[in-house]
N, C-alpha and C positions, 0 to 999 in steps of 0.2 A: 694148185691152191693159190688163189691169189691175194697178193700181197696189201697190206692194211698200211697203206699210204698217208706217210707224217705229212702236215703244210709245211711249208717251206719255211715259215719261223721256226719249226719243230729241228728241220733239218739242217738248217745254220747253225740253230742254239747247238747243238751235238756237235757239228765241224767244227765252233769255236771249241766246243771242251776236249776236244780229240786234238786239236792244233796249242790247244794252251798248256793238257797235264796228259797229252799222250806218249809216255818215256818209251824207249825202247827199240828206236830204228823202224827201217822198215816191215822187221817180221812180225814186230809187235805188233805196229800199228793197221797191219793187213789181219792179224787174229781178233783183236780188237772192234771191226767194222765188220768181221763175220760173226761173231757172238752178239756184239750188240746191235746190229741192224737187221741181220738173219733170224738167231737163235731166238735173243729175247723179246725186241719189240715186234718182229715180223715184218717190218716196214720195206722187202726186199725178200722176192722169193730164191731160195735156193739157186735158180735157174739165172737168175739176172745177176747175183753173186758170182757165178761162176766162170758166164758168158764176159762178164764183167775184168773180170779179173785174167783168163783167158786173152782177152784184146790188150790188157795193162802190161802180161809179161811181154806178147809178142812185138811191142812200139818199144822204141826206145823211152826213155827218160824216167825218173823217179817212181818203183813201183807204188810207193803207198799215196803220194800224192797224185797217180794217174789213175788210180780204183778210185779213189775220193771224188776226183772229176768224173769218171764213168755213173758212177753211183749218181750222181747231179745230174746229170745227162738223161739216166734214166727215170728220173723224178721229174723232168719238166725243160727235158731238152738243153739248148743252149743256155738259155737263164740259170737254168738250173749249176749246168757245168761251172758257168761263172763264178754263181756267185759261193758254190760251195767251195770251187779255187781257193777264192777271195780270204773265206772262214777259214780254212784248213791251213795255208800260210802266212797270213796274217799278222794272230798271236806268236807265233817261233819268230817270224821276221823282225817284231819291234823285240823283245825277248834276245836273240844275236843281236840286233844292231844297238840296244842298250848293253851286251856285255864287251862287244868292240870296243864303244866308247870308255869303258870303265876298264878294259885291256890296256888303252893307248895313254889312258892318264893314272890308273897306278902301277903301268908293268908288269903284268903278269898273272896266272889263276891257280896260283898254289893253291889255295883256298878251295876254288872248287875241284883240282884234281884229289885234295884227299877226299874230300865229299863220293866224288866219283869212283875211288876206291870200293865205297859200300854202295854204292849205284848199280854199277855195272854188275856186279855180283847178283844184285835183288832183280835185275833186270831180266838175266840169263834164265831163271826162275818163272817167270812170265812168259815169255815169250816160248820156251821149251812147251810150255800147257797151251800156248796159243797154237804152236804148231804142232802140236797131235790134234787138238778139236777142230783145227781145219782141214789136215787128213781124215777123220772122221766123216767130217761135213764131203767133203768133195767126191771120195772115191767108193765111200759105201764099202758092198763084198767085192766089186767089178778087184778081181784078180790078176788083170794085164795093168791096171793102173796103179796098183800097189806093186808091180814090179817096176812100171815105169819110176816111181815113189821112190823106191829102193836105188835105181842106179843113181836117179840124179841128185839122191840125196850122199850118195857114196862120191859122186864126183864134184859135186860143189866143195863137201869136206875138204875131199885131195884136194883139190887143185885148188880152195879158196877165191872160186870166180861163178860167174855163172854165162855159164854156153851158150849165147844167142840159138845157135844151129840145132843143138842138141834139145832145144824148147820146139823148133821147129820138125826135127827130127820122129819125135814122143809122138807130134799129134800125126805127124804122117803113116808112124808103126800102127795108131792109132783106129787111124782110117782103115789103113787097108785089113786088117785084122777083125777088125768089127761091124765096116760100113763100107767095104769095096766096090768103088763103083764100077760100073755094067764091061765097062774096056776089059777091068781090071778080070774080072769074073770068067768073060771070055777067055784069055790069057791062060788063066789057068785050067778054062776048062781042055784048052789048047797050049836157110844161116843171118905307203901314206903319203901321196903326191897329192898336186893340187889338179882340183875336178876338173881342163878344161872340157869341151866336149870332145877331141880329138880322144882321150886317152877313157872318156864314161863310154864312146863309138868303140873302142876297141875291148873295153870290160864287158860292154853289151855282146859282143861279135864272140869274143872265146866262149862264152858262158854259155850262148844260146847254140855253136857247137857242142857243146857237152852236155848239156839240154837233150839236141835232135840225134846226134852219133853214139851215148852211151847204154847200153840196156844191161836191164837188172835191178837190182835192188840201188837204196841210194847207196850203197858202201861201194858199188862197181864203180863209182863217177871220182871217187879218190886218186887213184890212180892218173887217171889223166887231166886232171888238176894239179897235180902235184909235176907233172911232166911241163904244165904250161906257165901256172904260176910261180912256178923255185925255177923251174931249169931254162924255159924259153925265154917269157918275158922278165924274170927276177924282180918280181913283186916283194914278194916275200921269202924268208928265210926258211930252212929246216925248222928252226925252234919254231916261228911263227908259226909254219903251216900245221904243225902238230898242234899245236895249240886252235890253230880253229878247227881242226879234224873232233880236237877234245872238246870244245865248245859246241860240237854237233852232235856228240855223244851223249851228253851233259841237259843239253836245250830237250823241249819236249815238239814233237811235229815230224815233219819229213826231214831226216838226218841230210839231205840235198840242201835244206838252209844253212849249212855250212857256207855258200857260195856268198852270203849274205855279211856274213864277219870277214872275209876274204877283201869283199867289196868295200868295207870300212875302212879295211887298214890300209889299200890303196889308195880309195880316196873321199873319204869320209863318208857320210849320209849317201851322196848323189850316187857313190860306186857301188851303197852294198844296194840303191835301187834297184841300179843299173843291172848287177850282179844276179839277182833275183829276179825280176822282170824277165832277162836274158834264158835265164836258166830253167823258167818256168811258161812261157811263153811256146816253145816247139811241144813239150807236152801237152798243154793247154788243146792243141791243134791238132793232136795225133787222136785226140777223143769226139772232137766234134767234128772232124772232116768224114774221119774213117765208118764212127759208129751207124749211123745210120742206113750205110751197104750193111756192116756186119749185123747188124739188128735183123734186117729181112731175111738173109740168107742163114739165120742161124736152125731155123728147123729143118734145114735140108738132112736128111739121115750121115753126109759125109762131112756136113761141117761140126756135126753135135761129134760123132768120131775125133775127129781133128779137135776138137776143144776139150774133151776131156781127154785125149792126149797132153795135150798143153798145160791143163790144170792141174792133172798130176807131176806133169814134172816141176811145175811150178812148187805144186806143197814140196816134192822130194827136195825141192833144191832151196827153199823156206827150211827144211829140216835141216839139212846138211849146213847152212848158215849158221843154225843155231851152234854147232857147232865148233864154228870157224869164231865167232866170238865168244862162247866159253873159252877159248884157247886165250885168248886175249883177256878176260875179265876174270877168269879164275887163274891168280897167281901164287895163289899162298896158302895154307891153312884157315886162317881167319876168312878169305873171300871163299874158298870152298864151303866153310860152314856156314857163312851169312846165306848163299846159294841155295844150297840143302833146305837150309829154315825157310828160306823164302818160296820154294816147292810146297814144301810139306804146309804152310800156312797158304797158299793159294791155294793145294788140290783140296784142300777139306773146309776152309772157311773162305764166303765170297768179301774178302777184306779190298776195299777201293786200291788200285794202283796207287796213287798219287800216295796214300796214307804209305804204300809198303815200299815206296821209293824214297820217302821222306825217313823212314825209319833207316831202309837202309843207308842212306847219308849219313845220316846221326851216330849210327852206329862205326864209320867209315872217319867222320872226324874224330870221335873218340878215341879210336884206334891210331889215329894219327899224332894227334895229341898226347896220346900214352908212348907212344916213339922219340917223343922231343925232350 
């Protein structure tokens, strides 16, 4: 069935609102572009969603900000990739680089982490409905993909990561199991300084390795930031770096703009440019180089094998996240119940994010305020 194609004002106008009140990390905001670009407007058939998304986990770099560009890509090619880039990062980037600035001159975001308190809770909540309607969406009855579903959502849990190989892995069990090719067949019948350009060349250079070498969602890319900016180069502090980890919790768009508040407090504006550019620039490249081989060759009987291998283990491992930040955001009685309500008012009423994120803040200051 083919797909009822927004104009490109149509499709920035939505990047921008998806980069300005899209809470929720990456697993929201990949449930999010399957509902509303799939399910309701239709602007995107099933097929190009999946393929889509599919090429997003296997490249390295930020998964929801590299489906964003695919989806652009596949509306009108490079133009397209760009300039939905552009929308989709945009808003989070002035968004972080105005709360850096307001970090650096009054000290600190007490303030938003109680907010965050009733956030994260209301978030968990979203994103949990967002990843069943995309297991839904992706794997249908197909029974070897709802097992794939199953382990990688068991193994992301455990181990709190996600397995380059084991994505690679899924779609190979994939293939050969559903779409073996003719070898295969025979066979059987027989993985805060000052800017100058020396030090924006070297914010540019880490960021845009952790950009091209980290895959998975953006919460995978933590880790080795935290490895470069505290421990290598001693940019920033423990307390700092938590603090922009929270500040990309907190912001709405691809949680990867954290690199953007990092880049502040090194070295003002020019760094969180620098920072961001760097960090989204190999992604940017891993969609427009690649896509157009993987567009042609995507109806071959073994590469559609291999990709919804891929795709399932993607949703399992969407799943299995969801998990790994409930562990984090449900800490207490109070955020378990915000959680629950926030479930129970998504599965039955379509209430806007923005309105049940807002509540859950309010609800999270209050609570915080009733502590002092």
């Amino acid at each position: 069935m083919a797909a009822a194609r927004p104009t490109t004002r149509e499709l920035l106008r939505y990047f921008l609102y998806l980069g300005s009140l899209g809470f929720g990390g990456p697993v929201a905001l990949v449930g999010y572009m399957q509902r509303d670009l799939v399910e309701r407007r239709g602007w995107f058939t099933k097929d190009e969603y999946v393929k889509s998304l599919a090429l997003s986990q296997l490249a390295p770099g930020p998964l929801a900000a590299q489906l964003a560009i695919c989806l652009g890509y596949v509306h009108s090619r490079v133009r397209g990739a760009t300039l939905v880039a552009l929308a989709f990062v945009l808003p989070s980037f002035l968004m972080t680089g105005g709360i850096g600035w307001l970090y650096v001159r009054f000290g600190g975001l007490h303030w938003m982490q109680a907010a965050f308190y009733g956030v994260g809770a209301t978030v968990i909540a979203i994103i949990t409905l967002a990843a069943y309607k995309l297991a839904k969406l992706t794997m249908a009855r197909d029974r070897l993909q709802w097992l794939i579903f199953a382990v990688m959502g068991v193994v992301t849990a455990w181990t709190e990561s996600e397995i380059v190989t084991l994505f690679v892995l899924s779609g190979v069990v994939a293939l050969v199991v559903q779409a073996p090719p003719a070898f295969l067949k025979k066979t059987k019948a027989a993985c805060l300084v000052v800017a100058t350009p020396d030090l924006l060349a070297q914010i540019f250079w880490f960021f845009a390795k952790a950009g091209a070498f980290v895959f998975g969602s953006g919460l995978a890319i933590v880790p080795f930031l935290y490895g470069g900016v505290v421990q290598e180069y001693r940019w920033l502090n423990d307390k700092q770096f938590l603090d922009a980890v929270a500040v990309a919790m907190l912001t709405p768009g691809p949680i990867v703009i954290t690199v953007a508040f990092i880049g502040y407090l090194v070295a003002a504006f020019p760094g969180a440019v620098a920072a961001a550019v760097g960090v989204f620039l190999p992604v940017y490249l891993f969609v427009v180089i690649p896509f157009p081989w993987f567009d042609r060759i995507s109806g071959n009987p073994q590469v559609k094998a291999f990709v919804g291998g891929v795709t399932a283990a993607a949703s399992g491992a969407i799943a299995g996240a969801c998990v790994v930040l409930a562990r984090r955001a449900v800490v207490d009685v109070p955020t378990a119940l915000i959680a629950l309500a926030a479930l129970g008012v998504t599965w039955r009423f379509k209430v806007p994010e923005p309105l049940l994120i807002a509540a859950g803040a309010a609800v999270g200051l209050l609570i915080f305020w009733g502590k002092r």
